[in-house]
ROKELUM-311779 format. One record per atom (N, C-alpha, C): residue in one letter; atom name; x, y, z. Coordinates in nm, 3 decimals, always signed. Last residue first. Layout:
<sites>
- aa  at  px  py  pz
- a  CA  X  Y  Z
...
</sites>
This chain:
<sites>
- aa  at  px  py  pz
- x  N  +16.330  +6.910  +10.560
- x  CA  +16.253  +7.027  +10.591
- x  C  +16.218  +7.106  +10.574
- x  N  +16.286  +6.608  +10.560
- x  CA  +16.343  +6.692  +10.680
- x  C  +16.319  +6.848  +10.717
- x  N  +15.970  +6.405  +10.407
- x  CA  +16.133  +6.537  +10.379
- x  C  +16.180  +6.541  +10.528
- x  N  +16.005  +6.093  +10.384
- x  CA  +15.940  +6.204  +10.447
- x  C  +16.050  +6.271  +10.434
- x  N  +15.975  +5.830  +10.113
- x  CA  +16.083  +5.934  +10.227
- x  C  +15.974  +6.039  +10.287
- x  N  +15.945  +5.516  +10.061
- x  CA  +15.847  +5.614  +10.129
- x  C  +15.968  +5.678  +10.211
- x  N  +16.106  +5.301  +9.790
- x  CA  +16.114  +5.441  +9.908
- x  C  +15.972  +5.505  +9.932
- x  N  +16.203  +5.042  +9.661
- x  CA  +16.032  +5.116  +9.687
- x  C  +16.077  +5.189  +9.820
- x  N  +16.379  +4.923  +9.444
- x  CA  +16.379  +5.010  +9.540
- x  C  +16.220  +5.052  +9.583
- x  N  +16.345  +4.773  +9.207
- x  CA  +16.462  +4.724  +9.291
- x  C  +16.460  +4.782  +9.394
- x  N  +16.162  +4.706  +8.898
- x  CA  +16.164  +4.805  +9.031
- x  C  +16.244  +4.729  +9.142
- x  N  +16.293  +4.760  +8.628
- x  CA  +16.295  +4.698  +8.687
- x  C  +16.292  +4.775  +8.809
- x  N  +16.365  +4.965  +8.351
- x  CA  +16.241  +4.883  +8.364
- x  C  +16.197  +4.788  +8.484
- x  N  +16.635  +5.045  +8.519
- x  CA  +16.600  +5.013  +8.367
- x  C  +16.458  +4.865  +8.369
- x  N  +16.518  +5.114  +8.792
- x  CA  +16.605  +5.110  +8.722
- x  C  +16.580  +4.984  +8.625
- x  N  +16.239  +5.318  +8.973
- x  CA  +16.264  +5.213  +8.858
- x  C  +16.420  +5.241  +8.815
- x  N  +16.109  +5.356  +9.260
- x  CA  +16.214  +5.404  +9.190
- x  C  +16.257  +5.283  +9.092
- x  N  +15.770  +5.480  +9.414
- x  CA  +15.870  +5.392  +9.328
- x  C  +16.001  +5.468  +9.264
- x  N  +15.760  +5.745  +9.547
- x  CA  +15.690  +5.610  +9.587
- x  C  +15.740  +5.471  +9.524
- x  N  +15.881  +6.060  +9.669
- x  CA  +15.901  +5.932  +9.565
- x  C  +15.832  +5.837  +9.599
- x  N  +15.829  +6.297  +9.812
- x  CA  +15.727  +6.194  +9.799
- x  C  +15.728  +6.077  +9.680
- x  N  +16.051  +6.428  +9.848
- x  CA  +15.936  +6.413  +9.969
- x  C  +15.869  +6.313  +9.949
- x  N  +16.406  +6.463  +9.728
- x  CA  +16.257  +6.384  +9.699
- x  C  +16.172  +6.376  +9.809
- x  N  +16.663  +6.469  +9.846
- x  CA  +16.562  +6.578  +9.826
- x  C  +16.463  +6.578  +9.768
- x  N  +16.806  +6.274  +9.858
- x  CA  +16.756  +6.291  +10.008
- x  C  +16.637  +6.406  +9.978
- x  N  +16.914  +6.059  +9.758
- x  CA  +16.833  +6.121  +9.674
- x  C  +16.776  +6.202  +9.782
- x  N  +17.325  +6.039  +9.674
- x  CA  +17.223  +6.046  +9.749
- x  C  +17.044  +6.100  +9.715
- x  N  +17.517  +6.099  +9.480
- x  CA  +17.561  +6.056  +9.637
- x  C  +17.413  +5.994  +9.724
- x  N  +17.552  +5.951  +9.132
- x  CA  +17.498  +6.103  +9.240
- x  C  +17.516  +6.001  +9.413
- x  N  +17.654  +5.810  +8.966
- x  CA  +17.701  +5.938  +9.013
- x  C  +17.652  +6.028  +9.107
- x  N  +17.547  +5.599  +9.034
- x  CA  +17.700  +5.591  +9.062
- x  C  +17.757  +5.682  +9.030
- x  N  +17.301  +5.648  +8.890
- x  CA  +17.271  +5.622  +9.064
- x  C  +17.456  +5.606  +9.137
- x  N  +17.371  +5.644  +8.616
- x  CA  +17.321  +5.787  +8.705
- x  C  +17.311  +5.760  +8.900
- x  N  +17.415  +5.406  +8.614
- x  CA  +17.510  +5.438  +8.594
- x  C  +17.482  +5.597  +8.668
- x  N  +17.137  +5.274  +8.615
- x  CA  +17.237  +5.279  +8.766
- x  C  +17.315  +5.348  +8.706
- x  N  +16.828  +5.488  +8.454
- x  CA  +16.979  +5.381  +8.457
- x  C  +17.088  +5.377  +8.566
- x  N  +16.543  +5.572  +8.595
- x  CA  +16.623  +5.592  +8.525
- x  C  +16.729  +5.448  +8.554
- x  N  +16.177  +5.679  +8.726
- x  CA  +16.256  +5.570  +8.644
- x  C  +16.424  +5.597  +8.556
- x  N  +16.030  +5.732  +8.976
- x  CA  +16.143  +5.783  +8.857
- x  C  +16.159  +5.661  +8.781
- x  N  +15.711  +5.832  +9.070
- x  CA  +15.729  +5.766  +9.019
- x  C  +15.931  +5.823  +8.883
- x  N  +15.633  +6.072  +9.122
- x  CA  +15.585  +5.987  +9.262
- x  C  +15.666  +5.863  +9.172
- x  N  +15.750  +6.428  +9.202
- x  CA  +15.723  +6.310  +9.130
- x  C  +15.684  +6.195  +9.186
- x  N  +15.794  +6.631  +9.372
- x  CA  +15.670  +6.561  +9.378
- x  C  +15.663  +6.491  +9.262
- x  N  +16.091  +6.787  +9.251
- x  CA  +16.061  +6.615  +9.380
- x  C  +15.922  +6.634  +9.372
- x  N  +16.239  +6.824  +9.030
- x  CA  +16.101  +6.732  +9.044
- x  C  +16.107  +6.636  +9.115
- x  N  +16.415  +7.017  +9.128
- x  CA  +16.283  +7.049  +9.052
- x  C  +16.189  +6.936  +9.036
- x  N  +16.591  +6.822  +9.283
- x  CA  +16.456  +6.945  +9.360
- x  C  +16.366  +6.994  +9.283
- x  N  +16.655  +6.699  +9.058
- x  CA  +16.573  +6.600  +9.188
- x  C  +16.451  +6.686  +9.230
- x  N  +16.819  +6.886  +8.958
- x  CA  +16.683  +6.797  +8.849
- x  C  +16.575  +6.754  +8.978
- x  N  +17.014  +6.917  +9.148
- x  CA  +16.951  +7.058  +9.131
- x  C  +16.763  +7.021  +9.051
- x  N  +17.143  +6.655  +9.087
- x  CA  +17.039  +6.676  +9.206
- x  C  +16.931  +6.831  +9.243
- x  N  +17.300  +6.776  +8.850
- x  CA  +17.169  +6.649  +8.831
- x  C  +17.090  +6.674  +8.960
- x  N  +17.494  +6.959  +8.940
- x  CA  +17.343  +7.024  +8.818
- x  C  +17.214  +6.904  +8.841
- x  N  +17.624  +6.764  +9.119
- x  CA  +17.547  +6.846  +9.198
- x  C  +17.459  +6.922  +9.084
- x  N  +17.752  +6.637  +8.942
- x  CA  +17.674  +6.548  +8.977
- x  C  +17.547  +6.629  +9.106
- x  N  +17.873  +6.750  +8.641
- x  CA  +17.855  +6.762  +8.797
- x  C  +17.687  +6.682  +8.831
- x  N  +18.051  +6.550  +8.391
- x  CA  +17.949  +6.664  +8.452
- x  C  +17.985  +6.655  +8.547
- x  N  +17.925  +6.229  +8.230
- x  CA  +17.996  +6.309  +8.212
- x  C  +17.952  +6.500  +8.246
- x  N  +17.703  +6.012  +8.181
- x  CA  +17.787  +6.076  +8.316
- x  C  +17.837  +6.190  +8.371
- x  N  +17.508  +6.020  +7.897
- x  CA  +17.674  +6.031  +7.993
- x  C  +17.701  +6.093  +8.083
- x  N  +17.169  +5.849  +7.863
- x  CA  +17.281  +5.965  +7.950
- x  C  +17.441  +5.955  +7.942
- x  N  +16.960  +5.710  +7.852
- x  CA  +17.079  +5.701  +7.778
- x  C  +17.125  +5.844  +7.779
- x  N  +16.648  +5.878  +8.046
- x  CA  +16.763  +5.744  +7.957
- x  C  +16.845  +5.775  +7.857
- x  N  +16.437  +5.918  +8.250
- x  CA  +16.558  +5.939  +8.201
- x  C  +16.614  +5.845  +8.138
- x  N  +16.098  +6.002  +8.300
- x  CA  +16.189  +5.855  +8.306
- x  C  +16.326  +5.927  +8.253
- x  N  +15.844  +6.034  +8.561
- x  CA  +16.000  +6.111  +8.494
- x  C  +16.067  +5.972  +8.448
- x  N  +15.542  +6.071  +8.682
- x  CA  +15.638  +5.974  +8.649
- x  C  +15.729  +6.048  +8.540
- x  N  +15.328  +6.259  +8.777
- x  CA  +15.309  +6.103  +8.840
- x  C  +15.427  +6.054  +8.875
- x  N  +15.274  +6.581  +8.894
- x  CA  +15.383  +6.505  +8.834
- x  C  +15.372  +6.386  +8.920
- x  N  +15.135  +6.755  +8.984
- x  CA  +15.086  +6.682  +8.932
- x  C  +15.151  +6.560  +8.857
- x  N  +15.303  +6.950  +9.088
- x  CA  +15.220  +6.926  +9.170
- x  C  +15.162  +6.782  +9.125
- x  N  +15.483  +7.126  +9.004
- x  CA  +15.470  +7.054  +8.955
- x  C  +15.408  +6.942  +8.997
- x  N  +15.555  +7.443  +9.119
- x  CA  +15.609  +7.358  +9.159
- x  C  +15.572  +7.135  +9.140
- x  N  +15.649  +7.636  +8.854
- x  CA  +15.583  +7.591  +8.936
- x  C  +15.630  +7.492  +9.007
- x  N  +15.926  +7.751  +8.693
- x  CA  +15.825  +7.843  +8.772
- x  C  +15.682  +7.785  +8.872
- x  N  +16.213  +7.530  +8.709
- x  CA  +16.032  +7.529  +8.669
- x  C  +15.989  +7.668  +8.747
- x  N  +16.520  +7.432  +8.607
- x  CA  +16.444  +7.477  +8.658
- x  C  +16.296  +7.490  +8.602
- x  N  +16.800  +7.246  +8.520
- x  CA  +16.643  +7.262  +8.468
- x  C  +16.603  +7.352  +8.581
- x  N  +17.143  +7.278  +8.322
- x  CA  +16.997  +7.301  +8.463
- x  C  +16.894  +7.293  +8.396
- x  N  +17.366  +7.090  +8.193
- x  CA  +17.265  +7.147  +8.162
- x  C  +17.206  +7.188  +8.281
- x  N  +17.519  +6.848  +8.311
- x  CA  +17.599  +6.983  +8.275
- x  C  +17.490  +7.110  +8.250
- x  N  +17.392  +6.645  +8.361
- x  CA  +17.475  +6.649  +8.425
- x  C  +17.586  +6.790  +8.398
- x  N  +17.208  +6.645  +8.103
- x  CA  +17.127  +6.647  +8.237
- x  C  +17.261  +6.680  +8.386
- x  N  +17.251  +6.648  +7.805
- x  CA  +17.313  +6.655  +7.937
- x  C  +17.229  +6.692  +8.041
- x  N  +16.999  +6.356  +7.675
- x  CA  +17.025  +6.522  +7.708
- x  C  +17.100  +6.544  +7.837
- x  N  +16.916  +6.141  +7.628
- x  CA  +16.991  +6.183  +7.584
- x  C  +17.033  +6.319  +7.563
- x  N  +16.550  +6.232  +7.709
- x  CA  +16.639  +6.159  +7.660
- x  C  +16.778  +6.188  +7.624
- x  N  +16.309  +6.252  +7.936
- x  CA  +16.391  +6.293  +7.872
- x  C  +16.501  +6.196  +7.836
- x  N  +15.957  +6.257  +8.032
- x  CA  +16.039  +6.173  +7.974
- x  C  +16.134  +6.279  +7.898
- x  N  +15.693  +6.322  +8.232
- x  CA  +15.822  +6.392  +8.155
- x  C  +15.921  +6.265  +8.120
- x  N  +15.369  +6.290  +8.314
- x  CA  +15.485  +6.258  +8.274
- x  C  +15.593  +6.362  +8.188
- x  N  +15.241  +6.563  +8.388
- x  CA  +15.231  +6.436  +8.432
- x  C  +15.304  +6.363  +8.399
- x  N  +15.158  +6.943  +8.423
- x  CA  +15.264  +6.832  +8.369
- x  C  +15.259  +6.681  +8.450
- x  N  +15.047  +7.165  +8.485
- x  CA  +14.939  +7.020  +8.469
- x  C  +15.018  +6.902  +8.429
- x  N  +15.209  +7.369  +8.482
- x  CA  +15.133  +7.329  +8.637
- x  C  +15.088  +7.186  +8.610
- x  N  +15.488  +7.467  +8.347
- x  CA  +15.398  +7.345  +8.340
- x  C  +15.323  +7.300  +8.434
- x  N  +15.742  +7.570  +8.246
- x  CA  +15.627  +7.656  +8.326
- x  C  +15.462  +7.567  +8.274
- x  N  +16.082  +7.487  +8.270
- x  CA  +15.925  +7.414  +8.282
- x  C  +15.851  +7.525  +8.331
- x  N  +16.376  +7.491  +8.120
- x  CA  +16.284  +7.566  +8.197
- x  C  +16.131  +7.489  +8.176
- x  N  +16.746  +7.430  +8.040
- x  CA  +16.579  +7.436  +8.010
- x  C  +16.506  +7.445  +8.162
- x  N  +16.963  +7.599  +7.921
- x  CA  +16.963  +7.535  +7.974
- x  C  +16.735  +7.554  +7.961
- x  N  +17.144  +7.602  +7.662
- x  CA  +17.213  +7.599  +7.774
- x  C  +17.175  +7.547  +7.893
- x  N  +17.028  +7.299  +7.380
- x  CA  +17.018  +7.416  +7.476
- x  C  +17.099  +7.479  +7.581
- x  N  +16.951  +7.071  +7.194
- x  CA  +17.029  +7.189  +7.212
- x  C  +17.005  +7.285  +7.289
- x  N  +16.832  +6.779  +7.299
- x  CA  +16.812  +6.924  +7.241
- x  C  +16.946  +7.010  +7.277
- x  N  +16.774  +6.470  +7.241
- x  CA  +16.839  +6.545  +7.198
- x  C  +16.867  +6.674  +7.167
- x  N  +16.431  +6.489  +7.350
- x  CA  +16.535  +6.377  +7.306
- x  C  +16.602  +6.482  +7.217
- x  N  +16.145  +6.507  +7.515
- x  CA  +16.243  +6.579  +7.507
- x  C  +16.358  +6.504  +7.474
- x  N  +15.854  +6.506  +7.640
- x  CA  +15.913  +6.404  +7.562
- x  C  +16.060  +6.496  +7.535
- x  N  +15.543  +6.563  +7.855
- x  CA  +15.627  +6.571  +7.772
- x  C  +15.738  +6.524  +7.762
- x  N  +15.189  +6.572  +7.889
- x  CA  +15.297  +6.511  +7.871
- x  C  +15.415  +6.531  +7.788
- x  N  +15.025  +6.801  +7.960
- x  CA  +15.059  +6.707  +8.064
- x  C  +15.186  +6.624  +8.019
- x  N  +14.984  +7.146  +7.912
- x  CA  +15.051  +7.044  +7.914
- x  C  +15.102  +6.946  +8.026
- x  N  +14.833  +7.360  +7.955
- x  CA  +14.735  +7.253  +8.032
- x  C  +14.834  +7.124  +7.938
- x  N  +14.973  +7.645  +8.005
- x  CA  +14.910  +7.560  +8.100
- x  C  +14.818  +7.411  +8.088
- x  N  +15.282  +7.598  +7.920
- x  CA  +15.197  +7.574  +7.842
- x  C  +15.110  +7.538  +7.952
- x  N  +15.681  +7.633  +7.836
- x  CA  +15.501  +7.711  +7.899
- x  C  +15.415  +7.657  +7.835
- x  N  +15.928  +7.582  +7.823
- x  CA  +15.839  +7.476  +7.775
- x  C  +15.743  +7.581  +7.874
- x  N  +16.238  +7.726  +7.711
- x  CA  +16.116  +7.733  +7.780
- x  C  +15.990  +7.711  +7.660
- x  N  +16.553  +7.687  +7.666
- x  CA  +16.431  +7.642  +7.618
- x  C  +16.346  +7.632  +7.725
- x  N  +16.738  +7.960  +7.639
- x  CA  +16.709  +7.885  +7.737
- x  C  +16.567  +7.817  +7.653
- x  N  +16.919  +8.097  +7.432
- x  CA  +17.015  +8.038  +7.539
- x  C  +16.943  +7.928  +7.625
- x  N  +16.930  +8.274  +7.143
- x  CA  +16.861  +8.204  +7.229
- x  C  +16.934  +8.092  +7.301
- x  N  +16.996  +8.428  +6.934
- x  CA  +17.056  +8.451  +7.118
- x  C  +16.961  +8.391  +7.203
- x  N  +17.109  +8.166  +6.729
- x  CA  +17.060  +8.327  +6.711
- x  C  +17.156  +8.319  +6.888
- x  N  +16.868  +7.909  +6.854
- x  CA  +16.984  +7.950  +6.783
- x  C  +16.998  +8.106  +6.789
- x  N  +16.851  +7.569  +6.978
- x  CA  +16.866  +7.710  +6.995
- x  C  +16.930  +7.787  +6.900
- x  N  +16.727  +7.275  +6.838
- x  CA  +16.810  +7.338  +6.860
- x  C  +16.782  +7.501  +6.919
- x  N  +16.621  +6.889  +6.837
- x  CA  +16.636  +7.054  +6.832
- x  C  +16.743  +7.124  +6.858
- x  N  +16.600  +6.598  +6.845
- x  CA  +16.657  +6.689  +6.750
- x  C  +16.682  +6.855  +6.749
- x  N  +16.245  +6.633  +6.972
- x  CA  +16.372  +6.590  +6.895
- x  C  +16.439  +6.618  +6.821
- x  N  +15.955  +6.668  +7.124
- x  CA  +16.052  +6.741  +7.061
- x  C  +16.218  +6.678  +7.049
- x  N  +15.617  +6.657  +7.177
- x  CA  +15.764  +6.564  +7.183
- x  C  +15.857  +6.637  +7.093
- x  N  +15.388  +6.679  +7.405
- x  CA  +15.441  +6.770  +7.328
- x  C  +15.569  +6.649  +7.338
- x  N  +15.001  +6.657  +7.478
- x  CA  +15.152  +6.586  +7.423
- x  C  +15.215  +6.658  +7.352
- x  N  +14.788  +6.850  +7.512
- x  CA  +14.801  +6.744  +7.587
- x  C  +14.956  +6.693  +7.580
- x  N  +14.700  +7.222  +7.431
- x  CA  +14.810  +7.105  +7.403
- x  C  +14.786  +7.008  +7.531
- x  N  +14.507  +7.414  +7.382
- x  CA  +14.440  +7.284  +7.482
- x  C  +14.552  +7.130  +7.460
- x  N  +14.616  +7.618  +7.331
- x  CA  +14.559  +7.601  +7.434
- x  C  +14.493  +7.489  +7.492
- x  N  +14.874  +7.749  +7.255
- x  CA  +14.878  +7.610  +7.219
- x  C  +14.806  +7.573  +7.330
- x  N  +15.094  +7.994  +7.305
- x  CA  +14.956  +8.000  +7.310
- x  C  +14.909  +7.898  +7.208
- x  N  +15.278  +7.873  +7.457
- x  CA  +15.190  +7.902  +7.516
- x  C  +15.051  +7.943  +7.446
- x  N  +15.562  +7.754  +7.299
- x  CA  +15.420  +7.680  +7.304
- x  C  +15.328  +7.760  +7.399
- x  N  +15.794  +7.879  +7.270
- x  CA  +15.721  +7.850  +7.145
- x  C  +15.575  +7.814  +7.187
- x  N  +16.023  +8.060  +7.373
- x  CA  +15.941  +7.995  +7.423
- x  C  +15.789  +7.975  +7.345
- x  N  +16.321  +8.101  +7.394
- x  CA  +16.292  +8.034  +7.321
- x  C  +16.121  +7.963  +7.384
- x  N  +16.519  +8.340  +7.562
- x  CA  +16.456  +8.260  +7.606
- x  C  +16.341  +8.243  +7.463
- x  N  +16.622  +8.597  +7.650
- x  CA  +16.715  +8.483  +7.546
- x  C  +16.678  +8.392  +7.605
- x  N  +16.404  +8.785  +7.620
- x  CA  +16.514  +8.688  +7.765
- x  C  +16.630  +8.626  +7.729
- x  N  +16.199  +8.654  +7.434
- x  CA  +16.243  +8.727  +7.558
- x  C  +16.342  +8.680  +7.604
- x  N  +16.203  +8.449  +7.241
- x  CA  +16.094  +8.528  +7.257
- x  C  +16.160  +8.643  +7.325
- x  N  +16.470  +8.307  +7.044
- x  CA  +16.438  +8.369  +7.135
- x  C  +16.327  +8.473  +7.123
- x  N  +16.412  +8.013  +6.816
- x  CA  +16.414  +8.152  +6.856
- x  C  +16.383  +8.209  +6.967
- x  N  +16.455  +7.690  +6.745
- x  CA  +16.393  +7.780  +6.791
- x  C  +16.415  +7.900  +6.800
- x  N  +16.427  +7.458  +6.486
- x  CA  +16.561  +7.580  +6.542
- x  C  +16.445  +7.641  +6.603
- x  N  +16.402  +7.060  +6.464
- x  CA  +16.360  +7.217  +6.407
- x  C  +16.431  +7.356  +6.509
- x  N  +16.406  +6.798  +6.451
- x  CA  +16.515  +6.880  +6.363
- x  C  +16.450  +7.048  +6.342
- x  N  +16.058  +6.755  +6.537
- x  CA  +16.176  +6.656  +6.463
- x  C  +16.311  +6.783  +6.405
- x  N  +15.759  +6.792  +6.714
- x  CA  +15.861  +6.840  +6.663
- x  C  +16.023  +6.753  +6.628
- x  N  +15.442  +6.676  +6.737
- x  CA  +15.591  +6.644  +6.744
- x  C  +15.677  +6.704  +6.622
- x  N  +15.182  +6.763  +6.953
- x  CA  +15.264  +6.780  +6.907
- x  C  +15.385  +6.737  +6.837
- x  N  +14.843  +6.733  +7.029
- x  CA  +14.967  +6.685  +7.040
- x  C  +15.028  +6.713  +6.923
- x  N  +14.596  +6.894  +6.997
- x  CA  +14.634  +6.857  +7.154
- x  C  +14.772  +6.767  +7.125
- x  N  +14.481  +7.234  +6.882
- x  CA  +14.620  +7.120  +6.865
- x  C  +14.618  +7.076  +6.979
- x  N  +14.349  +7.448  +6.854
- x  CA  +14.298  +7.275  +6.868
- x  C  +14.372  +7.241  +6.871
- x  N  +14.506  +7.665  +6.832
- x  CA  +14.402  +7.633  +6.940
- x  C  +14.350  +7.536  +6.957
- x  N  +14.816  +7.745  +6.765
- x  CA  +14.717  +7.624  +6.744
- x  C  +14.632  +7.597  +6.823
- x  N  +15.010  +7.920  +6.719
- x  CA  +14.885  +7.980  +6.748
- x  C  +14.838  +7.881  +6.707
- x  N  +15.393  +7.990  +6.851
- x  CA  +15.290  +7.866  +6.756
- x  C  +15.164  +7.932  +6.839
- x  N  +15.614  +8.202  +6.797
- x  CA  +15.528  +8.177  +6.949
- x  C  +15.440  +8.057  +6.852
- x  N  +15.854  +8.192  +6.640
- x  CA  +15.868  +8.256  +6.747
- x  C  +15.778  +8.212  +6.860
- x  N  +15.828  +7.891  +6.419
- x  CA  +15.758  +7.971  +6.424
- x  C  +15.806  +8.040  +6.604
- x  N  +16.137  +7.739  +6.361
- x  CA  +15.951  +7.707  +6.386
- x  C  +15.927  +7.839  +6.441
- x  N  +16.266  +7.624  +6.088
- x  CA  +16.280  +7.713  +6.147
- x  C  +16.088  +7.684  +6.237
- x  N  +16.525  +7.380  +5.967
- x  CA  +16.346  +7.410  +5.941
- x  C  +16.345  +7.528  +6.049
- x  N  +16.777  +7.324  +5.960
- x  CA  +16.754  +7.392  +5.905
- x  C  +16.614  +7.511  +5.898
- x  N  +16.764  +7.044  +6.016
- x  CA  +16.828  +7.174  +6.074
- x  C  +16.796  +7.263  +6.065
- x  N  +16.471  +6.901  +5.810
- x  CA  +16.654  +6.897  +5.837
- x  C  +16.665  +6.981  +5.912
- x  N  +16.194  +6.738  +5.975
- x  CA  +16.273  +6.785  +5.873
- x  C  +16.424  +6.807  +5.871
- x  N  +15.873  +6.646  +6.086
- x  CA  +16.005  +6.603  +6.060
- x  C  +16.040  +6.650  +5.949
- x  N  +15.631  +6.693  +6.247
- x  CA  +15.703  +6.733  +6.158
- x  C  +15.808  +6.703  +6.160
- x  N  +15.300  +6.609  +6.351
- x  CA  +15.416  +6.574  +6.332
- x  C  +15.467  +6.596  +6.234
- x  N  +15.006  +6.693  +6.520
- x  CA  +15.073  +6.737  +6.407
- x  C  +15.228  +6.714  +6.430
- x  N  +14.650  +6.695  +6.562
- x  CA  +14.767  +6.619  +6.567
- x  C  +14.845  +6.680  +6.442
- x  N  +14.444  +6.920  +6.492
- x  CA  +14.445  +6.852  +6.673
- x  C  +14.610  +6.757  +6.714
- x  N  +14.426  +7.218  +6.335
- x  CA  +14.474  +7.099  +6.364
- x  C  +14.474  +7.024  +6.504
- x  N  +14.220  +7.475  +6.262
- x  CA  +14.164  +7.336  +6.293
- x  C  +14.239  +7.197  +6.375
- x  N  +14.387  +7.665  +6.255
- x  CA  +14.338  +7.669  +6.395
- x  C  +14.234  +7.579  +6.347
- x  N  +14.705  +7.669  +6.077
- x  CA  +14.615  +7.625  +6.078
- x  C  +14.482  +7.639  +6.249
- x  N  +14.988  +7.834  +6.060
- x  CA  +14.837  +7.879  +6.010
- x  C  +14.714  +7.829  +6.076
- x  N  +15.162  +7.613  +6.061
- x  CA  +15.117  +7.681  +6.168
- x  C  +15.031  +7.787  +6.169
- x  N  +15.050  +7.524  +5.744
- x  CA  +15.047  +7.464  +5.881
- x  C  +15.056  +7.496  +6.010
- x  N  +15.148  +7.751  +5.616
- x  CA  +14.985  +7.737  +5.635
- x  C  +14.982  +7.615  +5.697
- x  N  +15.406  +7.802  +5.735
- x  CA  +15.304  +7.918  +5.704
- x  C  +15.183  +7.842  +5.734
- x  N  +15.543  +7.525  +5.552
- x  CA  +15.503  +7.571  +5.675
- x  C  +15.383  +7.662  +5.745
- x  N  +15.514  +7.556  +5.282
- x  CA  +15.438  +7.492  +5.347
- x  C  +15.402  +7.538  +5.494
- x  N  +15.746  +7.721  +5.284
- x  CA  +15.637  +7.755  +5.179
- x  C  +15.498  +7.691  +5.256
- x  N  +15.964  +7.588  +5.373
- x  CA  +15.960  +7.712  +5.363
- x  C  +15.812  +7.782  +5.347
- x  N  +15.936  +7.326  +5.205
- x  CA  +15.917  +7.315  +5.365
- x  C  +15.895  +7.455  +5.383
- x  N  +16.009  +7.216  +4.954
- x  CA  +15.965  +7.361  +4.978
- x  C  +15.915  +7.372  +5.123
- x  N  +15.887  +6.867  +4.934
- x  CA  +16.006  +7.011  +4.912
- x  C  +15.930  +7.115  +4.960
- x  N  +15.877  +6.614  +5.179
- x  CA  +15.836  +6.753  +5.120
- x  C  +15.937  +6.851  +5.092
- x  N  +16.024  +6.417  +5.265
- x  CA  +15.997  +6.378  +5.173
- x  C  +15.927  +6.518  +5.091
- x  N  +16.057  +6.453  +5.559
- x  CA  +16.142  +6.490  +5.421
- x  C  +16.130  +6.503  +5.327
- x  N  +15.680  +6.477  +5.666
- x  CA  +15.800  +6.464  +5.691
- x  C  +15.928  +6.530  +5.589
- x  N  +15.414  +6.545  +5.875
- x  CA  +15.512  +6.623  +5.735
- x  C  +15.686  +6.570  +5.768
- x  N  +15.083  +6.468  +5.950
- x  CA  +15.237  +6.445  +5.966
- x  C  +15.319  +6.486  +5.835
- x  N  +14.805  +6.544  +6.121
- x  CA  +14.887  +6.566  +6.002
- x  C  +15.031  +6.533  +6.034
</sites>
């Protein structure tokens, strides 16, 4: 199912779309405004996309919408936001593998993702923002980053590295490689892509 602008009364609708425990695909696009549901209860849902929608703090001042979303595969989220006293976007979900993240509002974001395989983020301070994970992401093939500003500490971005050094595969833009000093905290990078082009093939062994 896909819901875009073009629906009035979004308010009204909603309800019986996150209602639903048949849906498997479900894309929503709307204004600012749209509000998504504290925890989502989609037991068939294996992919997701969220467009312009406000999260809420569960706990913590922590915004954590997807766990009980039990057999989610693809989650893409754009446009978002925190709001209220919500400070941290937490992505939980045990059997999410792929996820998508373009333009969010947040202080800072969190992975509780054992089965995670690609991560793709977009246009998100990555150089002012933290990520951290409660696992250690074991399964992680490939991370791509793109269209970034610089603009930051170049020590929040390598804080990104340690959360996802068993990646085996990065892909990002030189302008990020002319801010950071060094990748020394990756164990098991195998390729390193800049902008679609492989220029580097590292086999590092950690130190320690």
């Amino acid at each position: 199912m896909g819901v875009g602008r073009a629906v009035q009364n979004l308010s009204y609708v909603l309800p019986l779309i996150f209602g639903s425990h048949s849906l498997t695909f479900l894309e929503l696009s709307y204004g600012r405004n749209a509000k998504c549901p504290k925890s989502l209860h989609l037991p068939a849902l294996r992919t997701l996309h969220l467009q312009f929608f406000n999260f809420f703090a569960t706990h913590n001042h922590c915004a954590d919408p997807f766990p009980n979303c039990h057999v989610l595969n693809t989650l893409v989220l754009s446009g978002c936001s925190l709001i209220e006293d919500a400070q941290v976007l937490y992505m939980s979900n045990q059997t999410l593998s792929n996820l998508t993240i373009c333009y969010i509002s947040t202080d800072q974001y969190s992975l509780s993702t054992p089965n995670l395989s690609s991560f793709t983020i977009r246009d998100c301070p990555i150089f002012q923002k933290s990520l951290s994970s409660t696992c250690n992401l074991s399964f992680l093939q490939q991370v791509n980053m793109y269209g970034f500003s610089n603009d930051g500490e170049a020590s929040i971005f390598l804080r990104w590295l340690q959360v996802l050094s068993n990646v085996k595969i990065l892909e990002f833009g030189y302008s990020i490689i002319e801010k950071i000093q060094n990748v020394s905290d990756f164990s098991v990078l195998s390729h390193l892509y800049f902008d679609y082009t492989i220029i580097w093939v590292v086999e590092y062994v950690s130190r320690c």
